[in-house]
C-alpha positions in Angstrom: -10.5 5.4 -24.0 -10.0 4.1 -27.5 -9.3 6.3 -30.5 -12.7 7.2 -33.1 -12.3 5.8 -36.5 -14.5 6.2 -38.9 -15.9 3.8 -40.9 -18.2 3.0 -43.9 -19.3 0.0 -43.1 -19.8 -1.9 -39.5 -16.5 -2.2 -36.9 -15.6 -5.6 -37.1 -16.8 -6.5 -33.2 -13.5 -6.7 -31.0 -11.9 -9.8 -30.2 -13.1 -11.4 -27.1 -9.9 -11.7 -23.9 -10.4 -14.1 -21.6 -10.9 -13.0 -17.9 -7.9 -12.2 -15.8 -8.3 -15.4 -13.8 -7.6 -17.1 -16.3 -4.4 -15.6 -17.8 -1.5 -17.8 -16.6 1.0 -15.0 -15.5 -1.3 -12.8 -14.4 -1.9 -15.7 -11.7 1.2 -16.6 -10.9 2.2 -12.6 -10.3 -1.3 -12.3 -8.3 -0.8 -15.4 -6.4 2.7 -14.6 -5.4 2.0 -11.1 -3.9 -0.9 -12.1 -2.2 0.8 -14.9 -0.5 3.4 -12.1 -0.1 1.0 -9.7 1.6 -0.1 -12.5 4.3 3.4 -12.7 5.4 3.8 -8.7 5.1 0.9 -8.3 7.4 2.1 -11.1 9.4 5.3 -8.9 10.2 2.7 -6.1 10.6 1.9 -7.3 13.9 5.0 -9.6 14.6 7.5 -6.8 14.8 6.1 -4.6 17.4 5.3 -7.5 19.1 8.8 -8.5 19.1 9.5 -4.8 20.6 6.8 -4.5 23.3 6.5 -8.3 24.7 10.1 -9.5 23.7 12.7 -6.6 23.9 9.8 -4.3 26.5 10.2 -1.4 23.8 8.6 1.9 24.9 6.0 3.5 22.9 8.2 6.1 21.2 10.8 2.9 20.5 7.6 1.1 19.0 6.7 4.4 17.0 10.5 4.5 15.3 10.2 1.1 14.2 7.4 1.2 12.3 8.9 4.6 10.8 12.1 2.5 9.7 10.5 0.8 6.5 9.3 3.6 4.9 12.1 6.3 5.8 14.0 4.7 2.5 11.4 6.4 0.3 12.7 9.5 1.3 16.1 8.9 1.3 16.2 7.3 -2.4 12.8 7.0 -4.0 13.0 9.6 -6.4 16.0 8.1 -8.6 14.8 4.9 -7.3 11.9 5.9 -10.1 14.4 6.9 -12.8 16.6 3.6 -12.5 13.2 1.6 -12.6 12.2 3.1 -16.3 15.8 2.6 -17.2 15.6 -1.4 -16.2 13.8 -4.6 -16.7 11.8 -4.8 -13.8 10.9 -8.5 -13.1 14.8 -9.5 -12.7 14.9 -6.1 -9.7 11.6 -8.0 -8.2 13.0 -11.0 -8.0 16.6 -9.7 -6.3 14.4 -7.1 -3.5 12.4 -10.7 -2.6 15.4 -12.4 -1.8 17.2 -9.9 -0.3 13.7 -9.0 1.9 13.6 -13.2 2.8 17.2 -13.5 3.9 16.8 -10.3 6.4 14.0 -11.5 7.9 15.2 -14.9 8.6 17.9 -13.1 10.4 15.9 -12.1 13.5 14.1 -15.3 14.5 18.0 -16.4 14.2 19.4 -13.8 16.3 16.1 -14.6 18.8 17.3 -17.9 19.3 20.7 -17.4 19.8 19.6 -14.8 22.4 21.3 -11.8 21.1 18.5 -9.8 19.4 18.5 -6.1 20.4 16.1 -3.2 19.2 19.4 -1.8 17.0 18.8 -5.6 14.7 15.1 -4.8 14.2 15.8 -1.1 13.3 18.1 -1.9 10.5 16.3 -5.1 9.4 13.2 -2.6 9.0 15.5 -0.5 7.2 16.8 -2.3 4.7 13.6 -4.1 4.1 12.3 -0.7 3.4 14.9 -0.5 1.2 14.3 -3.5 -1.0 10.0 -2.6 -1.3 11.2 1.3 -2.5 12.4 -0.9 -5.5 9.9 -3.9 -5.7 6.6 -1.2 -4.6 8.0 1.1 -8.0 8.9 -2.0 -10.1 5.8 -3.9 -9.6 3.0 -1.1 -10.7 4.8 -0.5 -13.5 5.1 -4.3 -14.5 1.5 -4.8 -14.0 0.6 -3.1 -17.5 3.4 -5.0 -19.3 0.9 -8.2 -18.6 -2.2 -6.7 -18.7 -4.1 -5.3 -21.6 -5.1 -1.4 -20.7 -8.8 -1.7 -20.5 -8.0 -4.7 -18.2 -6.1 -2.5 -15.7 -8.8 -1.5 -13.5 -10.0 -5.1 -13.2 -6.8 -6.0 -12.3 -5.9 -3.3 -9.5 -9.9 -4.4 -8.3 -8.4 -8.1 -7.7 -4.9 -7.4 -6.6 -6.6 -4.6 -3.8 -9.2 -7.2 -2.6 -6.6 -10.0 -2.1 -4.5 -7.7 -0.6 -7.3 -6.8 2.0 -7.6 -10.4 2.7 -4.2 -11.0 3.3 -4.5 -8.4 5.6 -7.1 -10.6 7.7 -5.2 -13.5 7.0 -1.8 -12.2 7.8 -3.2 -9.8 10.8 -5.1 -12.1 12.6 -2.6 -15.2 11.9 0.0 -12.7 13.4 -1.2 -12.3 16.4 -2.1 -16.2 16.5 1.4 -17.1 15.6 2.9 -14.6 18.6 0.4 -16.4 21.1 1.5 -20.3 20.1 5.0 -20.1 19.2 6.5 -16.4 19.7 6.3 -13.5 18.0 9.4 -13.8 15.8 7.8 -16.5 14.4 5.9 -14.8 11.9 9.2 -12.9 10.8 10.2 -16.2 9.7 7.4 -17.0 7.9 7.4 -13.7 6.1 10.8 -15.1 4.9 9.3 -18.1 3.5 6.3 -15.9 1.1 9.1 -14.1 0.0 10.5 -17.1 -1.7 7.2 -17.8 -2.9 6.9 -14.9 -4.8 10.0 -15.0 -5.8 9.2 -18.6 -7.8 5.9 -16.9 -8.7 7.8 -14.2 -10.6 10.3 -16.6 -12.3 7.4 -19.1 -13.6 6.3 -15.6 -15.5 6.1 -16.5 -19.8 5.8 -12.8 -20.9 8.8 -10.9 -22.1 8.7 -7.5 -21.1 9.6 -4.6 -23.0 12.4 -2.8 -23.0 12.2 0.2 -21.0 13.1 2.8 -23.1 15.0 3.9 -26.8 18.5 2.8 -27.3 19.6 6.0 -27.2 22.6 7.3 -24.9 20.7 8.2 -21.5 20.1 11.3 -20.3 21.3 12.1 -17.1 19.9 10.7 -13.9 19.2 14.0 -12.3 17.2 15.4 -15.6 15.4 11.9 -15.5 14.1 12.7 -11.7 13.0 16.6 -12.5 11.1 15.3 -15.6 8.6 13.2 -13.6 8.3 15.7 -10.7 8.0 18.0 -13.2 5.0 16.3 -14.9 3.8 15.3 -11.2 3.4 18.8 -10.1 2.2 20.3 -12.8 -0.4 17.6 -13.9 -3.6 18.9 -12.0 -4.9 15.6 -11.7 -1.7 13.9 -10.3 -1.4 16.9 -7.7 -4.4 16.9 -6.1 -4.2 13.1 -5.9 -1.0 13.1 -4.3 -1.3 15.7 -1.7 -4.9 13.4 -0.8 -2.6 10.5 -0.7 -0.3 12.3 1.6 -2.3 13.5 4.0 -4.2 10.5 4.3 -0.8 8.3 5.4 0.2 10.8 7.4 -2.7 10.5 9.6 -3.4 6.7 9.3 0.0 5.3 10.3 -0.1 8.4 12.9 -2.6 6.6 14.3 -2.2 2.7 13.7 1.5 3.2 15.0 0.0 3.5 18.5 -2.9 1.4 17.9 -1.0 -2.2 19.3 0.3 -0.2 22.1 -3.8 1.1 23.1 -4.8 -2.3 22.5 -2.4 -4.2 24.5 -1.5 -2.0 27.3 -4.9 0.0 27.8 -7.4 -1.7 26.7 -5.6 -5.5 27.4 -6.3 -7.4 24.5 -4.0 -10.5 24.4 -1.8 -10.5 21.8 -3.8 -13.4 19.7 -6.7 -10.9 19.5 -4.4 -7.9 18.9 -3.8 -9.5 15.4 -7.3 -9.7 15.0 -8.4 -6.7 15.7 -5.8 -5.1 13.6 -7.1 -6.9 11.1 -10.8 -6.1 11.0 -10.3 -2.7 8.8 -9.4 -5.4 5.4 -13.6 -6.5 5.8 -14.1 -2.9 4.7 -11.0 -3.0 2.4 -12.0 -6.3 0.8 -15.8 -4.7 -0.1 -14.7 -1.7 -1.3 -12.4 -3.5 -3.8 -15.4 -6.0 -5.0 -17.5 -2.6 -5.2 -15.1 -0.7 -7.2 -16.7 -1.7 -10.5 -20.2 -0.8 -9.6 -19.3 2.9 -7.8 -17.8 3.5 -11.1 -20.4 2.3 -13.2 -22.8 4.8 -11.3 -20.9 7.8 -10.5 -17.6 7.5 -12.4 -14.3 7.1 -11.9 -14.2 11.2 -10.6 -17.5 11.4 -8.8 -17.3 7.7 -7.3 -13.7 8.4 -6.2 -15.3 11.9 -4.1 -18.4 9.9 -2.7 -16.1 6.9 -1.6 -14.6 8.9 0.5 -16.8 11.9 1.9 -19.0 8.8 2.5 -16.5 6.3 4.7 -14.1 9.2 6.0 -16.2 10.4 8.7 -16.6 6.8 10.6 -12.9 6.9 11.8 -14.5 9.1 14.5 -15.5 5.7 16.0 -12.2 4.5 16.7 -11.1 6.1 19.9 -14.5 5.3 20.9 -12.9 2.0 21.7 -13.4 0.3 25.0 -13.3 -3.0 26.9 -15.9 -5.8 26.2 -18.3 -4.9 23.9 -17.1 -1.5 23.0 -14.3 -3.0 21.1 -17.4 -3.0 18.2 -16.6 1.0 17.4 -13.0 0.1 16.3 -13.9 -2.5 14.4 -16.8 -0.5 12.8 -14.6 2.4 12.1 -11.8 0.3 10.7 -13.9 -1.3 8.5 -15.6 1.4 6.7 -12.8 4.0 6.6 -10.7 0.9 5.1 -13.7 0.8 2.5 -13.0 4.0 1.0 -9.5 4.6 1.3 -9.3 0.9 -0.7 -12.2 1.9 -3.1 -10.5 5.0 -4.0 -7.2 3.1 -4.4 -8.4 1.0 -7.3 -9.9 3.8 -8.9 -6.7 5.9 -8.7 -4.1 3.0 -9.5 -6.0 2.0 -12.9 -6.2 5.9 -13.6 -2.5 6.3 -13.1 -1.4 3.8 -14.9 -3.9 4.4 -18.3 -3.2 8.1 -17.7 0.6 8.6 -17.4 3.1 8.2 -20.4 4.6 4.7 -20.3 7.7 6.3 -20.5 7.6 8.3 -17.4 5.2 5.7 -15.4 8.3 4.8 -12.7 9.0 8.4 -12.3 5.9 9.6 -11.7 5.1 6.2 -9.8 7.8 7.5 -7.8 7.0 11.0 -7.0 4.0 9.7 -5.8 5.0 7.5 -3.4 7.8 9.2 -2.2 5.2 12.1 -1.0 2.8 9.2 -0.1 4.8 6.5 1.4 7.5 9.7 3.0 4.9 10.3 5.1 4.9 7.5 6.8 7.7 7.8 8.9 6.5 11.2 10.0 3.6 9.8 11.0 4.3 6.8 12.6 6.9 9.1 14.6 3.7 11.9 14.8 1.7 8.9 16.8 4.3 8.5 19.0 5.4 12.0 19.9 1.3 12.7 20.6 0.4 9.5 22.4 3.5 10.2 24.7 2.6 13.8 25.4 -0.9 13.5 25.8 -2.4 10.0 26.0 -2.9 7.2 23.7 -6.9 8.3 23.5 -6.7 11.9 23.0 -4.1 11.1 20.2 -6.6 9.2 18.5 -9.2 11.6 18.5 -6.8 14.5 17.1 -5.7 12.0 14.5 -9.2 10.2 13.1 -10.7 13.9 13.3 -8.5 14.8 10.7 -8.9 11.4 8.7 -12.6 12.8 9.0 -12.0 15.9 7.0 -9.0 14.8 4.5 -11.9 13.8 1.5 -12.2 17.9 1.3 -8.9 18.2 -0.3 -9.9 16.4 -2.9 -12.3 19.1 -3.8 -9.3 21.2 -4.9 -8.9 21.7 -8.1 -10.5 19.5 -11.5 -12.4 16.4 -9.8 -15.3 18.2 -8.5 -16.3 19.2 -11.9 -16.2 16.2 -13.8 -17.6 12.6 -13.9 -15.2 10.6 -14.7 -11.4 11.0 -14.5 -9.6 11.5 -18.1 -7.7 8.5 -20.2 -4.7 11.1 -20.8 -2.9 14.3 -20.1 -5.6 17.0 -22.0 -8.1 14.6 -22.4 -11.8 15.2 -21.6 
């Protein structure tokens, strides 16, 4: 990854960093989205919970909410890209945190005042969507402005594993908080690690860099065709995203509907709902500790193909699911699929960011998640179309078979050749 010089007499050995742990802002911006994440997850399960049990929201009503926060991805997360490179990003962090806190504290509000209606939770799920388009863009690109580049996939290891345990944490206390004091509840709380993060990001010491020349801009429009541009072309980047794509499309097809099996079909109180829900971060928290030993074995290329041809298939355990004991296959399934998905996450997100021009890292950032995160809401509406027209169960089978198959796509094209992915655009 670093440049061949030749020398005459021994290379002077490189300077020792300290470990990641122990660089203060890379703490503070670590601690702050992880706390973040708890309450994230918390909502996870709070706001269909808030549908079903308060407001007695059907499953396709269920289905369009959790659509809601990720339709803004399509609707504006292509310039949201370009206006990202073109600004300082902590500052837009901080101002998509507060704006997230303040319409969150709105529901548990309007609860108690008694005039929440399903139209409230629609658009506070929209425009929550709308703030994390800018924050989700903003913060992978900030990450390398604090961290040193061979540093990056340590750092996307740490961030993914806290992030799996702020799913159990957030989960499970979601569904704890909805049985002991009401499901909006955890809304509010989700308001409060907003704040959090939002003091996490202001006690940050490192200047960032300017995003770009101080040169007259080009316009937006050009700006947005030159990462998709470099996104589509890029055979690395392609095959990656349409992976990516698929993948979402099928999980959130199938984890829209997944509260609404649990609760109604199977009748898991809605303490254990959380819980359950939750058990897919074990698997995501060991496949971000493992990360660094798939790589060291197989490479970043081959480890990222094994990850997942390995873990895929075990989704077919899920609508196994029964009452009692059988509630074992979907937290076996969970688990493991969890494990590779998250695996192959760290592998890609240290990739992207060492491998893309800093220049065009929100942009292509962007294209990426729009194709990723856009098909969300197609999914999560997907789920709901299917489990209303033929069964919650059947749904899931159609749905986790396909999960089963999706690491083939990532036979297409360069990875299946190589051992490890390359440091740049060309490179070997």
């Amino acid at each position: 990854m670093s440049a061949d010089v030749t020398a005459v007499t021994a290379p002077a050995p490189a300077p020792s960093r300290p470990p990641l742990s122990r660089l203060r802002d890379f703490r503070l911006l670590w601690l702050g989205e992880t706390t973040n994440r708890v309450g994230i997850n918390i909502t996870t399960v709070a706001m269909p919970l808030v549908a079903v049990v308060t407001l007695n929201a059907s499953t396709l009503s269920v289905s369009v909410l959790a659509a809601a926060p990720w339709l803004p991805w399509l609707l504006i997360g292509l310039p949201a890209g370009a206006w990202v490179d073109r600004m300082r990003r902590r500052p837009l962090m901080l101002v998509c945190n507060v704006s997230s806190m303040l319409l969150l504290a709105s529901v548990p509000v309007a609860a108690w005042l008694g005039v929440l209606t399903m139209a409230h939770l629609l658009v506070v799920a929209l425009l929550n969507g709308l703030a994390a388009v800018f924050f989700g863009i903003s913060y992978k690109v900030y990450v390398p402005s604090i961290v040193d580049r061979d540093q990056l996939q340590d750092a996307n290891a740490k961030l993914q594993g806290s992030e799996s345990v702020a799913q159990v944490a957030g989960l499970g206390g979601g569904g704890l908080l909805a049985q002991g004091f009401g499901a909006v509840a955890g809304l509010l709380v989700n308001a409060g690690t907003f704040l959090f993060s939002a003091l996490c990001l202001l006690g940050i010491r490192s200047r960032e860099p300017r995003s770009g020349p101080s040169r007259e801009r080009a316009p937006l429009r050009r700006d947005i065709r030159e990462g998709l541009r470099h996104t589509v072309r890029d055979p690395y980047l392609r095959v990656l995203t349409a992976y990516g794509t698929v993948t979402n499309l099928l999980l959130t097809a199938y984890q829209a509907i997944l509260p609404v099996f649990l609760i109604r079909q199977l009748g898991v109180p809605e303490g254990a709902t959380g819980w359950l829900l939750a058990s897919s971060s074990v698997g995501g928290i060991l496949g971000a500790a493992g990360a660094k030993r798939v790589t060291a074995r197989w490479g970043t290329a081959r480890g990222l193909l094994v990850a997942t041809a390995a873990t895929a298939p075990f989704s077919l355990l899920i609508p196994m699911a029964g009452k009692g004991w059988m509630l074992a296959a979907l937290v076996a399934g969970s688990a493991l699929l969890a494990l590779g998905v998250v695996l192959a996450n760290v592998i890609q997100g240290a990739f992207r960011q060492r491998y893309c021009p800093p220049q065009l890292l929100g942009r292509i950032t962007a294209c990426i998640s729009v194709a990723n995160f856009g098909a969300i809401p197609f999914g999560s509406l997907l789920g709901g179309v299917l489990g209303t027209a033929l069964g919650l169960r059947p749904t899931l089978w159609l749905l986790t078979a396909g999960l089963a198959v999706s690491p083939l796509l990532l036979l297409i094209g360069p990875l299946r050749s190589r051992h490890d992915l390359p440091a740049a655009p060309g490179g070997s």
